[in-house]
VOGU-606089 format. One record per residue (C-alpha): residue in three letters; x, y, z. Coordinates in steps of 0.05 Angstrom, whole numbers, padded with zeros to 5 digits, always signed. Example, Ala and Ser with C-alpha at 12.3 -4.5 7.8 and 13.67 -1.06 7.14 Angstrom:
BEGIN
ALA+00246-00090+00156 SER+00273-00021+00143 
***
This chain:
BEGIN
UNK+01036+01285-00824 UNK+01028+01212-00833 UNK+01096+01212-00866 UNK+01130+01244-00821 UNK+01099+01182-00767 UNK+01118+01128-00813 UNK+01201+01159-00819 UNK+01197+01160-00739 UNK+01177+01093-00736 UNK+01220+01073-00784 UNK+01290+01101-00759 UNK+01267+01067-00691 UNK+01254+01005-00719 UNK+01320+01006-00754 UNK+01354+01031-00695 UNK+01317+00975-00648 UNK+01344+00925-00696 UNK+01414+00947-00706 UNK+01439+00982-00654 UNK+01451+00935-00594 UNK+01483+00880-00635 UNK+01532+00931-00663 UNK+01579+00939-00624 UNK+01586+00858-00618 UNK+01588+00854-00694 UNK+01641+00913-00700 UNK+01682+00874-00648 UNK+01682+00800-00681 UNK+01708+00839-00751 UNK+01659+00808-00790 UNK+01658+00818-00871 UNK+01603+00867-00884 UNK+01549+00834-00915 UNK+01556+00778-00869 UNK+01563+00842-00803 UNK+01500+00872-00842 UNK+01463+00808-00834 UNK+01474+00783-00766 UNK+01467+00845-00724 UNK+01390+00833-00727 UNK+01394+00767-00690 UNK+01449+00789-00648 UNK+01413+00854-00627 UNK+01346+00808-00619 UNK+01382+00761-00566 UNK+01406+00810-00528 UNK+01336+00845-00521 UNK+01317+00790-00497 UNK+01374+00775-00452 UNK+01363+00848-00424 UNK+01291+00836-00417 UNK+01300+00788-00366 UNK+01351+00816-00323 UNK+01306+00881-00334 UNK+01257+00830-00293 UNK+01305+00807-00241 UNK+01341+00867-00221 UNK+01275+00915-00230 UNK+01302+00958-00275 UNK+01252+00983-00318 UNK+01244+00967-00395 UNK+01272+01019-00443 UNK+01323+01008-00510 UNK+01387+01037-00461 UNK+01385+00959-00422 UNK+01398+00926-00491 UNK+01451+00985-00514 UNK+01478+00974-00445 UNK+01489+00892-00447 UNK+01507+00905-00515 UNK+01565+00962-00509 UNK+01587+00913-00447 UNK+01585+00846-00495 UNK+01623+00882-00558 UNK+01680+00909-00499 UNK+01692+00844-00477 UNK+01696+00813-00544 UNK+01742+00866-00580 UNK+01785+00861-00517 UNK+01789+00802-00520 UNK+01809+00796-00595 UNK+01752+00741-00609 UNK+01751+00763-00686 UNK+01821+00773-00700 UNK+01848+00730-00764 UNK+01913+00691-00759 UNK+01950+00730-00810 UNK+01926+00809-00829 UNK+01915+00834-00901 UNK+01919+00898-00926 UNK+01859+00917-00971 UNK+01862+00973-01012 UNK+01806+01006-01064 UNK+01803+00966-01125 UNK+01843+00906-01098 UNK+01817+00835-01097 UNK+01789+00807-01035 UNK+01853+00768-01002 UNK+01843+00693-00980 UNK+01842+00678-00896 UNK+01867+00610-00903 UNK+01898+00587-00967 UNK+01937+00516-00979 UNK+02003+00543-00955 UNK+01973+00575-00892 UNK+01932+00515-00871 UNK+01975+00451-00900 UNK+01912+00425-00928 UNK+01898+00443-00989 UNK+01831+00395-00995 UNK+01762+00400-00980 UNK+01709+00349-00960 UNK+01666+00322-01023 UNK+01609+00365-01001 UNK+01646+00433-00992 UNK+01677+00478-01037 UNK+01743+00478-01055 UNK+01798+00525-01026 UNK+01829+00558-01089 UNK+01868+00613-01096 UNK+01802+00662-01123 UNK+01765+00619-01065 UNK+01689+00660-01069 UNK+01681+00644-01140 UNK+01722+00610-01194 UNK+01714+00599-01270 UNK+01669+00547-01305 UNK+01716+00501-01314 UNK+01719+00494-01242 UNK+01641+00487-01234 UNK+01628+00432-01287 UNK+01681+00392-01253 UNK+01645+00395-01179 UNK+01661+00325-01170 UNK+01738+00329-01186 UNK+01782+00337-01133 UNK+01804+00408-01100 UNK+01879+00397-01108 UNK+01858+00387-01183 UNK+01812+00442-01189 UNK+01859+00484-01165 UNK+01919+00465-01209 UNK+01877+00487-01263 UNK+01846+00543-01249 UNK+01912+00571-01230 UNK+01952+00549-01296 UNK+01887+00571-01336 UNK+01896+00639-01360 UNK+01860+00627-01425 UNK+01798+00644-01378 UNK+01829+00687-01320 UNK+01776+00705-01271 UNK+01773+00762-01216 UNK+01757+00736-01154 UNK+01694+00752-01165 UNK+01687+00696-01212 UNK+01672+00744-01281 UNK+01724+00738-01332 UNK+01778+00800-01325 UNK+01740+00854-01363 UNK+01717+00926-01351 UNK+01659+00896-01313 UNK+01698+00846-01278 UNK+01745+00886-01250 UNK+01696+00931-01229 UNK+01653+00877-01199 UNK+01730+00859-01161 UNK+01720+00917-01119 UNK+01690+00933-01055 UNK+01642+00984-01085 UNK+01621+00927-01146 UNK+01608+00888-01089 UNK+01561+00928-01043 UNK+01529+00953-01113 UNK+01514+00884-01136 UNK+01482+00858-01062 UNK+01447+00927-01055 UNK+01413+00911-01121 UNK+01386+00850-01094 UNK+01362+00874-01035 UNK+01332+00926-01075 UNK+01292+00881-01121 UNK+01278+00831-01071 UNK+01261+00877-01011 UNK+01218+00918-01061 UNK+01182+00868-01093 UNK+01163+00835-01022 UNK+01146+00914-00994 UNK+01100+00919-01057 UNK+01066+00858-01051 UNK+01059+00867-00981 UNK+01034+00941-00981 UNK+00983+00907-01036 UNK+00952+00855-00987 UNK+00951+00895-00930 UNK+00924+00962-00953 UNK+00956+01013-00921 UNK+01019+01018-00874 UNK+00957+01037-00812 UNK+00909+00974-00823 UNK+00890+00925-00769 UNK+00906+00850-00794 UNK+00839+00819-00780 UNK+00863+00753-00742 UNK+00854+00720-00682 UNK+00933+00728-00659 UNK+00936+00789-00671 UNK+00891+00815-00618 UNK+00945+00773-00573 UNK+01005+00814-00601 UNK+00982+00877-00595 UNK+00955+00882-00534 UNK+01016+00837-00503 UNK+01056+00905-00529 UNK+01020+00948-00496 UNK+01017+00908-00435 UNK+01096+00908-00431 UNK+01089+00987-00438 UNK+01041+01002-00385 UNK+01085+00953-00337 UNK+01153+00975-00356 UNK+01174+00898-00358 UNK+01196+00865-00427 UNK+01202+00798-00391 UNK+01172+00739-00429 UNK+01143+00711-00365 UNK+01093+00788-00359 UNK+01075+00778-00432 UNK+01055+00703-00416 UNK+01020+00734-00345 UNK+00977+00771-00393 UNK+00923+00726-00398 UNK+00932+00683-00336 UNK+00914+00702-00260 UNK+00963+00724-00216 UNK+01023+00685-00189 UNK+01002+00628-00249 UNK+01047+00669-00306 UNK+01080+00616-00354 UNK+01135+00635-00405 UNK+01109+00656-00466 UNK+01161+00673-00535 UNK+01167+00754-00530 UNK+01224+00777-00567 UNK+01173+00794-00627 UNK+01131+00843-00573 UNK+01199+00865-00537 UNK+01222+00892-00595 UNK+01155+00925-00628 UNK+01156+00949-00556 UNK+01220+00988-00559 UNK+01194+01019-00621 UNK+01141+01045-00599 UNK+01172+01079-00538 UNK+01222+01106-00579 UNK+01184+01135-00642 UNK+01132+01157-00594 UNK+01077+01129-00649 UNK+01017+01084-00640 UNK+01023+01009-00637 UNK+00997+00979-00705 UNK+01037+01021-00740 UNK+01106+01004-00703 UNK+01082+00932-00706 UNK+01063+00938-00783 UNK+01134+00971-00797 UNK+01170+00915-00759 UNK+01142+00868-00797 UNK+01160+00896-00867 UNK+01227+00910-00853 UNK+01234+00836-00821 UNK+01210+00804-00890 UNK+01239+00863-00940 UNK+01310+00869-00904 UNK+01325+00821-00854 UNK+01312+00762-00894 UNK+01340+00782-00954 UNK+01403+00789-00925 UNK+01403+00735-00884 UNK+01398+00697-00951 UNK+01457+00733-00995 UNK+01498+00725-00935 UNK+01480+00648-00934 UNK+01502+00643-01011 UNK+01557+00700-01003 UNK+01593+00657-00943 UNK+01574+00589-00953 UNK+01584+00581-01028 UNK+01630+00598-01090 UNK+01576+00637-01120 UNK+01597+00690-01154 UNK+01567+00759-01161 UNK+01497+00735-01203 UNK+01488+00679-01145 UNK+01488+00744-01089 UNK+01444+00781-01124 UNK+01392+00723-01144 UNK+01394+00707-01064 UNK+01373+00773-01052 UNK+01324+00793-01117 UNK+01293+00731-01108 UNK+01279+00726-01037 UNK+01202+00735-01050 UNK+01189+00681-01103 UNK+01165+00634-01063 UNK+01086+00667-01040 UNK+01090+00623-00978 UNK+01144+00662-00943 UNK+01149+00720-00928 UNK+01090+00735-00945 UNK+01042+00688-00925 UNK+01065+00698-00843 UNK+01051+00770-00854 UNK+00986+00741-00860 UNK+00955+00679-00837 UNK+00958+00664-00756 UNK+00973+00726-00761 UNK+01036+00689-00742 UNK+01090+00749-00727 UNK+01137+00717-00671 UNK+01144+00656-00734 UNK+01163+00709-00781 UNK+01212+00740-00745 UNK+01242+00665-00722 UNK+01247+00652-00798 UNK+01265+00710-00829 UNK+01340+00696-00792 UNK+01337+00608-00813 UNK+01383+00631-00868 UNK+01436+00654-00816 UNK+01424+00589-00775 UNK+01444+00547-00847 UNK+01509+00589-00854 UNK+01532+00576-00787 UNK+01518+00504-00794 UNK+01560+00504-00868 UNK+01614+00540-00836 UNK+01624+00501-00770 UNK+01619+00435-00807 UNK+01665+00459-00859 UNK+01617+00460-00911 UNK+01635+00527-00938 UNK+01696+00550-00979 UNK+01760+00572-00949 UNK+01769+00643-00963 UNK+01758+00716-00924 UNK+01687+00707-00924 UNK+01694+00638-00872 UNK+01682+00649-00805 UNK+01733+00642-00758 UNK+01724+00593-00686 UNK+01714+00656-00649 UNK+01664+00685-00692 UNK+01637+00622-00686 UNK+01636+00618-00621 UNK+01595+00678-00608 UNK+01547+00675-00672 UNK+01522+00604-00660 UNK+01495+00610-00591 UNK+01477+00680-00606 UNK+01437+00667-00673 UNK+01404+00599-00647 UNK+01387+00640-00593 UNK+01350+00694-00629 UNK+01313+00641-00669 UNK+01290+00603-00614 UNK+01274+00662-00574 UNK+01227+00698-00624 UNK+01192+00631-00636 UNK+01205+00560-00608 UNK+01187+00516-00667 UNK+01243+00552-00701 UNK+01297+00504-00673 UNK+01243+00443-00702 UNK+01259+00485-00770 UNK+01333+00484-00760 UNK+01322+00413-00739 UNK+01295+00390-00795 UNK+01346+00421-00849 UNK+01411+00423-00803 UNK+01414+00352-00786 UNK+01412+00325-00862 UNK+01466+00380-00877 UNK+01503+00348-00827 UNK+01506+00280-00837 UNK+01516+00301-00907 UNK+01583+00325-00888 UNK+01595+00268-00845 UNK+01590+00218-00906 UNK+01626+00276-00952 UNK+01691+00283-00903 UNK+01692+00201-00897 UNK+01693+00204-00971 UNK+01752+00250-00959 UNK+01790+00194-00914 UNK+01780+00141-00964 UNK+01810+00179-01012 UNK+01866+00201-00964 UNK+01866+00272-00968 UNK+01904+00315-00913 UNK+01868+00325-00847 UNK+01803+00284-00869 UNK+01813+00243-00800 UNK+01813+00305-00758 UNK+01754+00333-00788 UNK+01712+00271-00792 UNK+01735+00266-00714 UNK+01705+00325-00700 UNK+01645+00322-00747 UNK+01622+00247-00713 UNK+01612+00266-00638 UNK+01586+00340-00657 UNK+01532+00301-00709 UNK+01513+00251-00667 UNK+01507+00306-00598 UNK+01457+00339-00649 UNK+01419+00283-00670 UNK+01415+00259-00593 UNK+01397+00330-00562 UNK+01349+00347-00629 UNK+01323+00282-00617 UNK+01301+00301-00547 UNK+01274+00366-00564 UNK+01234+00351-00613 UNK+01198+00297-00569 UNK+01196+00337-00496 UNK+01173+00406-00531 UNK+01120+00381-00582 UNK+01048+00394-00571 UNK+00999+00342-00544 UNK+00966+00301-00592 UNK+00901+00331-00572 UNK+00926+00395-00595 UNK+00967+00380-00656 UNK+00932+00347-00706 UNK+00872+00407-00723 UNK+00897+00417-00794 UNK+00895+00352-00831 UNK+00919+00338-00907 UNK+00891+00379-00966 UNK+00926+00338-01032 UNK+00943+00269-01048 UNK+01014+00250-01054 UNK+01028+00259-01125 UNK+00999+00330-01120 UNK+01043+00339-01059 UNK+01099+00329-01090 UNK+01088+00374-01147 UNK+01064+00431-01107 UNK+01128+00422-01065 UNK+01168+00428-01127 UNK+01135+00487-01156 UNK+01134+00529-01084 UNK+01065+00528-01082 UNK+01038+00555-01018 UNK+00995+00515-00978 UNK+00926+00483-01013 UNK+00947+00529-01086 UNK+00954+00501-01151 UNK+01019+00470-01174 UNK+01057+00521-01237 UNK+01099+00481-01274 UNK+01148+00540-01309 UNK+01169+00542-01228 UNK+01174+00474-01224 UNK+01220+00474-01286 UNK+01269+00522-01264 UNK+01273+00488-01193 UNK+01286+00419-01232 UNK+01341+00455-01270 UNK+01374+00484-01210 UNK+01374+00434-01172 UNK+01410+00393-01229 UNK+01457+00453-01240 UNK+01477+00452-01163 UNK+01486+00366-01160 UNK+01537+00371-01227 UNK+01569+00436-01224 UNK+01568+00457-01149 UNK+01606+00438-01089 UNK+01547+00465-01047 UNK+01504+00402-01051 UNK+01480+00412-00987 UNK+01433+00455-01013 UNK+01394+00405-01041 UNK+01400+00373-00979 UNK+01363+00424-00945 UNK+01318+00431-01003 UNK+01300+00349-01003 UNK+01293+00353-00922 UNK+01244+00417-00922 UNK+01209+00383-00988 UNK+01197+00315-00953 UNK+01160+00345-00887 UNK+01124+00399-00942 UNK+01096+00332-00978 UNK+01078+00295-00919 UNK+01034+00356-00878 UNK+00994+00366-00948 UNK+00981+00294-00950 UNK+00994+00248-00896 UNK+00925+00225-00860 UNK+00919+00245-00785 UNK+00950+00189-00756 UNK+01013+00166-00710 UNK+01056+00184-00768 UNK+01028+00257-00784 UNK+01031+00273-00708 UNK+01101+00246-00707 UNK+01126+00287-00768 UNK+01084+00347-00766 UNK+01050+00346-00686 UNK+01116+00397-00676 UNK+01070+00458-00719 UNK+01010+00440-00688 UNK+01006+00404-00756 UNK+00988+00457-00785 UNK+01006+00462-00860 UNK+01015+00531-00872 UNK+01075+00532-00817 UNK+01110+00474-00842 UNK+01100+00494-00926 UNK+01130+00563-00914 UNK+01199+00535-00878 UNK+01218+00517-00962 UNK+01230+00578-00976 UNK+01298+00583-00940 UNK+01320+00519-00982 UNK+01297+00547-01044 UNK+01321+00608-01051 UNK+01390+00602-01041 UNK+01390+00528-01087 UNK+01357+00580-01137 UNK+01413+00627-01136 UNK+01473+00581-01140 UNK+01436+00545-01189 UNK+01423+00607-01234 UNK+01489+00626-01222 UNK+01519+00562-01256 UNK+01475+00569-01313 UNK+01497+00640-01332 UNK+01575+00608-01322 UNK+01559+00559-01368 UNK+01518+00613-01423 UNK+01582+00642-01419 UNK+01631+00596-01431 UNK+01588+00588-01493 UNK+01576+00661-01507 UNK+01635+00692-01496 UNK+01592+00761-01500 UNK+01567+00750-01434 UNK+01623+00757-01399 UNK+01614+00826-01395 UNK+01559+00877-01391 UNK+01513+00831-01427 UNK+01518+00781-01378 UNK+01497+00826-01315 UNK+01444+00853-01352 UNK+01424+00779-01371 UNK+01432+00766-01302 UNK+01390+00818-01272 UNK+01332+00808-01323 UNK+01324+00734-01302 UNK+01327+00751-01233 UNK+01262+00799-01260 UNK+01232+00738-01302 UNK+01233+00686-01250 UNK+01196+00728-01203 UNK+01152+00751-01256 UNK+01142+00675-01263 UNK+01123+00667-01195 UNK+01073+00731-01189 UNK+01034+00703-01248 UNK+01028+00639-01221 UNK+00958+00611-01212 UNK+00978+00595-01133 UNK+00997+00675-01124 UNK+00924+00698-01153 UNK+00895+00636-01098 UNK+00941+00660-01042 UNK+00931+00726-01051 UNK+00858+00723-01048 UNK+00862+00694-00972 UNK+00918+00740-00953 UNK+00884+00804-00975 UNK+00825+00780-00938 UNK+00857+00773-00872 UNK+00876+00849-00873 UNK+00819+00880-00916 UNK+00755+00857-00882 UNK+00731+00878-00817 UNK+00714+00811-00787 UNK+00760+00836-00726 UNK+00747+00910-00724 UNK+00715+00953-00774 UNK+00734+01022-00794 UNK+00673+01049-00742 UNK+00693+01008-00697 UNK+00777+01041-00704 UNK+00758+01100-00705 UNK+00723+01095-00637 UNK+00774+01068-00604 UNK+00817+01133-00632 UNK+00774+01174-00590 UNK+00769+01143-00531 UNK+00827+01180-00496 UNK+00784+01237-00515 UNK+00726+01209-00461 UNK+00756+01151-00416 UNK+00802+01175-00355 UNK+00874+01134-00357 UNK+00853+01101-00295 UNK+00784+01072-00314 UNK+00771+00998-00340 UNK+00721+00984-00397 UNK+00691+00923-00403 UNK+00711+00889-00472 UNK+00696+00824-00512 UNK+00762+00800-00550 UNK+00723+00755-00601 UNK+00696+00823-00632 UNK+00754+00869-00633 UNK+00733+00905-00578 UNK+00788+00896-00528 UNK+00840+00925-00567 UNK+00826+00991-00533 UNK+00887+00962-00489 UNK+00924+00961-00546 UNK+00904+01029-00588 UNK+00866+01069-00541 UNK+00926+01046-00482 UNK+00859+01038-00433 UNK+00849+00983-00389 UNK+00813+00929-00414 UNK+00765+00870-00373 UNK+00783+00818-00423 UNK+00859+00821-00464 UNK+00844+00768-00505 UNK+00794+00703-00526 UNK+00830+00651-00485 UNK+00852+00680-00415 UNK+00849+00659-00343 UNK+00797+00700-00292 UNK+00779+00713-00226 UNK+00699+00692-00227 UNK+00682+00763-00217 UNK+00712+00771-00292 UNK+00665+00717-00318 UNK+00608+00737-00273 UNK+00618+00812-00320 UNK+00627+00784-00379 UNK+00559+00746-00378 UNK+00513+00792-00341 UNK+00543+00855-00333 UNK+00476+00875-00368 UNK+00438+00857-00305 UNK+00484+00904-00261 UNK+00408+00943-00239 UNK+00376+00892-00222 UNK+00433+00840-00192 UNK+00476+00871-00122 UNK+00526+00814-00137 UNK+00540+00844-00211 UNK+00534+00912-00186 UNK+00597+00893-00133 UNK+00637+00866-00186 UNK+00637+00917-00229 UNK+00650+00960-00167 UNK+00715+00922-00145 UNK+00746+00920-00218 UNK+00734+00988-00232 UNK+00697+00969-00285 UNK+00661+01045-00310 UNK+00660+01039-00383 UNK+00634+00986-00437 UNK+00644+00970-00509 UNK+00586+00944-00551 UNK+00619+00924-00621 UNK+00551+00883-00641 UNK+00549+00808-00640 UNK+00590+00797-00696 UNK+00647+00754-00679 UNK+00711+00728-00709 UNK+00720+00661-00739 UNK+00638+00662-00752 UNK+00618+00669-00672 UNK+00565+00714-00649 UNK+00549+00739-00578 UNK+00598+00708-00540 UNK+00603+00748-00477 UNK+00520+00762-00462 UNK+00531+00811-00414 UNK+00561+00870-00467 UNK+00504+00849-00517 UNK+00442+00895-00490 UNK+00482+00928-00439 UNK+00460+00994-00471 UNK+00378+00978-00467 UNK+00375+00950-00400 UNK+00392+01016-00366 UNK+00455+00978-00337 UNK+00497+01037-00372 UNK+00482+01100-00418 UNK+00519+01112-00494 UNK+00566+01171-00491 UNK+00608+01162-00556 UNK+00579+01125-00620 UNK+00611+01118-00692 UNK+00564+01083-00738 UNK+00539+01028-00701 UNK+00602+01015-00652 UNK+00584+01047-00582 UNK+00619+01067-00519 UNK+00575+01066-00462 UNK+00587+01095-00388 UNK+00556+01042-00325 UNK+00503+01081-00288 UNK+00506+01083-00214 UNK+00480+01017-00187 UNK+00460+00995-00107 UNK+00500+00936-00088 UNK+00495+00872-00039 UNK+00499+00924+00025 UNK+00450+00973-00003 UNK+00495+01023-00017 UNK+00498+01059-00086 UNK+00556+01038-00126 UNK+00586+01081-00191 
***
């Protein structure tokens, strides 16, 4: 039975995901990988989009609004022939992928110092090419186009069996499916591991937030981020709040027809075990010359680093975050390909595609979680100035069309710098509230622990450290892409300076963005990482086989696919995976938030509470989440909210509702006929917060009609009120 639950709220999730960004993807003709990878954040925007217009026009929130906006959006596009190529190829089975834009087409057979070279087998080229990154593109590809000694599919392996198999559509798709599979798996085992089971409560204080915010969408009918943000504030005060993480769990749950924790535990795991993954081989696919072992070390390796996914599955727990990051990958394509960072070829993006994807990705990021743009902030920019300096490089050197690029590149850098600039000063946290997490290593440690992805406050593993080193070496001879280290240095310096910087101006001004909080700035290396790993490893097996000349078959995709296996092995050995473990497992396996009594009460209540009755709840001990998994109405939604006094009058004396008329009244005109009593246990080490729920059930203020261990549901006896009158 409970597999049959989990496959219905998994098709939903998938379809949730997918299907409202289809038809926009199908429409802008996008490669598949790249169709594959995007149709997450493109579906997610225009939940969101619906969600508010839902709000407007009082249309009320099911999955058909986004469907509808989307079928509309994809029309309009395909009509309007936004993803139509300037010339057409004909693929067939077996063929090599054609090139968009090749010298002849374009009259510029150049790229900028930074980018990779337009030759004529554009996604990946021979070694020779590689260990002369610096050399320029006209060179590069005079030679590997005289060359045959070491003729190359255009999947950069040398023209074997293999090769020529790895040339074709199916090779393809085989080869990224195999990273997705090793990547997603290891991530869904690791993940399964910490949690405990696919139905467990995650025991943190945000997560009381999330669910319930869910529910509260369900029981209004309105997905609008201003009614999730109205949850917890009184009415006519609701503020804007980043829903597009309880929109879509919300959809899921209407659809599958299944409880709440589990569509919001499903979500999750596909977000870190498919969405990301892809969002990374389709960063390395489009915006590199990697060749097949660089796809599949994007994907296999996409857990290696502990602090992300994993970590935001986890600590907070902070879900909106890991749904923002889990599509920064896509944000770094876009940014290669509009600054012309990324090779010429079928896989680049066109201006149209462009032109939708951009506003549409940024959108999605931004939408599921604000200080994603800060993210995009801090590893965009450096990318592109980098190709500001690379394409001036170009115009020293007088290469065709350098002046028109760098023309373009100048204002569009500087509008970025000007408008980030703003942004990250108008939208960043008060002092006040920024600087609760202060430094945990000195400098030197820092630095280490940045090197070896260490999560936040683990101990640095130098075989990780080693291999980083290497790749990031491999990348700055071989590569064209060194924007990735870029991005790697940019994420690396703010890692270093929130896990050492004192709490001072500077720390508020680098890190005040995160709250400085150290576990939300540490985990944004990942998306640097683990695509420098992948081109890096990628160069390194080029260069073993230029060596070994063995490897350039069968031996070498086994090699390849056994060191994507040892590096994560590497990484799941590591000293800072036992440390981060330990915390992670603790957030989901204890019952500081709700214990298995206490879960299994709130299972039953639809058994004994009417729809229409209110229980009085305290959110520091798990107890209101009876909105969320019992779908009751709750007195209290969450720890920090905004009340009418009669609220706060309950929530402290309720108790006293015999023997005080004015308590009696209040409970009266809220409805208030149940309570929970969860004990005085409290999460985050608080006891007894709300005095009124503590001895509600020896006073004689209410009577126990459902008890599991020592969690109780209790009824409120009738009561006489300020008039005299009995009440209840």
């Amino acid at each position: 039975m409970d597999v049959l639950r989990v496959l219905a709220v998994l098709v939903a999730a998938l379809f949730v995901l997918g299907a409202p960004g289809l038809p926009t993807v199908l429409a802008l003709r996008l490669r598949p990988l790249t169709a594959l990878a995007v149709v997450t954040p493109v579906s997610a925007v225009l939940i969101a989009a619906s969600a508010e217009l839902g709000h407007l026009l009082s249309i009320p929130w099911t999955v058909l609004s986004p469907l509808v906006l989307g079928l509309v959006l994809g029309g309009l596009l395909w009509s309007a022939g936004i993803g139509r190529r300037r010339s057409r190829h004909t693929h067939r089975v077996g063929a090599p992928e054609p090139v968009a834009h090749d010298a002849a087409e374009d009259g510029d057979d150049t790229a900028a110092d930074g980018a990779d070279a337009a030759t004529p087998d554009s996604q990946t080229v021979d070694a020779a090419h590689d260990t002369e990154g610096a050399a320029s593109s006209t060179s590069t590809a005079t030679a590997a186009a005289t060359n045959t000694a070491t003729a190359t599919t255009t999947t950069g392996v040398p023209e074997t069996a293999l090769g020529r198999a790895l040339g074709t559509r199916r090779g393809r798709a085989a080869t990224i499916l195999l990273g997705l599979a090793i990547g997603g798996g290891y991530i869904l085992l690791r993940a399964l591991d910490m949690m405990g089971g696919l139905f467990r409560v995650n025991q943190s204080y945000d997560n009381v937030f999330h669910l319930n915010a869910v529910r509260h969408i369900l029981r209004l009918g309105d997905g609008s981020a201003w009614t999730v943000g109205g949850m917890t504030t009184l009415p006519g005060e609701e503020t804007f709040y980043p829903a597009l993480w309880h929109q879509t769990v919300s959809l899921v749950v209407q659809l599958s027809g299944q409880d709440i924790v589990l569509a919001s535990n499903l979500v999750m795991l596909l977000l870190g075990t498919t969405v990301w993954p892809l969002a990374l081989m389709a960063l390395v696919r489009t915006g590199t010359n990697a060749g097949p072992a660089g796809w599949l070390a994007a994907g296999a390796l996409a857990g290696v680093a502990s602090a992300f996914p994993l970590s935001m599955m986890s600590w907070g727990v902070l879900l909106p975050y890991l749904y923002s990051l889990s599509m920064m990958p896509l944000v770094l394509m876009l940014i290669v390909h509009l600054v012309r960072l990324a090779p010429d070829g079928e896989q680049r993006l066109t201006g149209g595609q462009l032109g939708v994807l951009v506003p549409a990705v940024s959108g999605a990021v931004a939408l599921a979680h604000p200080q994603g743009v800060f993210v995009a902030l801090v590893m965009g920019v450096p990318m592109m100035v980098w190709a500001v300096l690379a394409t001036a490089t170009d115009l020293v050197r007088r290469r065709p069309r350098a002046g028109i690029r760098l023309a373009l590149l100048v204002p569009l850098t500087a509008l970025v710098i000007v408008v980030g600039h703003d942004i990250w000063h108008r939208f960043r946290p008060v002092e006040a509230s920024a600087a609760v997490w202060g430094p945990n290593a000195t400098t030197e440690e820092a630095i280490w622990q940045t090197l070896t992805l260490a999560p936040n406050a683990t101990p640095i593993w130098l075989p990780l450290g080693v291999l980083v080193a290497l790749c990031v070496l491999a990348v700055l001879i071989g590569s064209r892409s060194r924007w990735l280290v870029i991005a790697f240095l940019a994420a690396g310096a703010l890692s270093v300076a929130t896990r050492s910087l004192p709490v001072d101006d500077l720390r508020y001004e680098l890190t005040g963005n995160w709250y400085s909080d150290n576990n939300r700035i540490t985990v944004m290396l990942a998306t640097a990482a683990v695509p420098l790993l992948a081109v890096g490893l990628d160069l390194l097996l080029r260069w073993a086989a230029r060596l070994l000349p063995v490897l350039r078959g069968t031996a070498g995709a086994v090699l390849a696919v056994a060191l994507c296996l040892a590096i994560i092995a590497v990484g799941y050995f590591s000293p800072s995976t036992e440390v981060s473990e330990t915390y992670l497992e603790r957030e989901w396996r204890s019952d500081n938030l709700l214990s298995d009594d206490e879960r299994a009460l709130l299972l039953m209540l639809p058994e004994v509470v009417p729809e229409d009755a209110v229980i009085a709840t305290n959110a520091w001990n798990g107890s209101s989440l009876a909105y969320a998994i019992s779908d009751r109405e709750v007195l209290n939604t969450f720890m920090s909210f905004q009340a009418e006094d009669e609220v706060h009058l309950l929530n402290g004396h309720l108790d006293d509702a015999q023997r005080d008329p004015e308590v009696c009244d209040a409970a009266e005109d809220l409805g208030v006929d149940y309570a929970l009593d969860f004990g005085p246990k409290e999460i985050h080490g608080r006891s007894a917060t709300y005095t009124g729920l503590n001895e509600i059930s020896e006073t004689g203020a209410a009577e126990v009609v459902l008890q599991v261990g020592d969690a109780k549901l209790l009824r409120m006896l009738p009561c006489r009120g300020t008039d005299g009158s009995m009440n209840g």
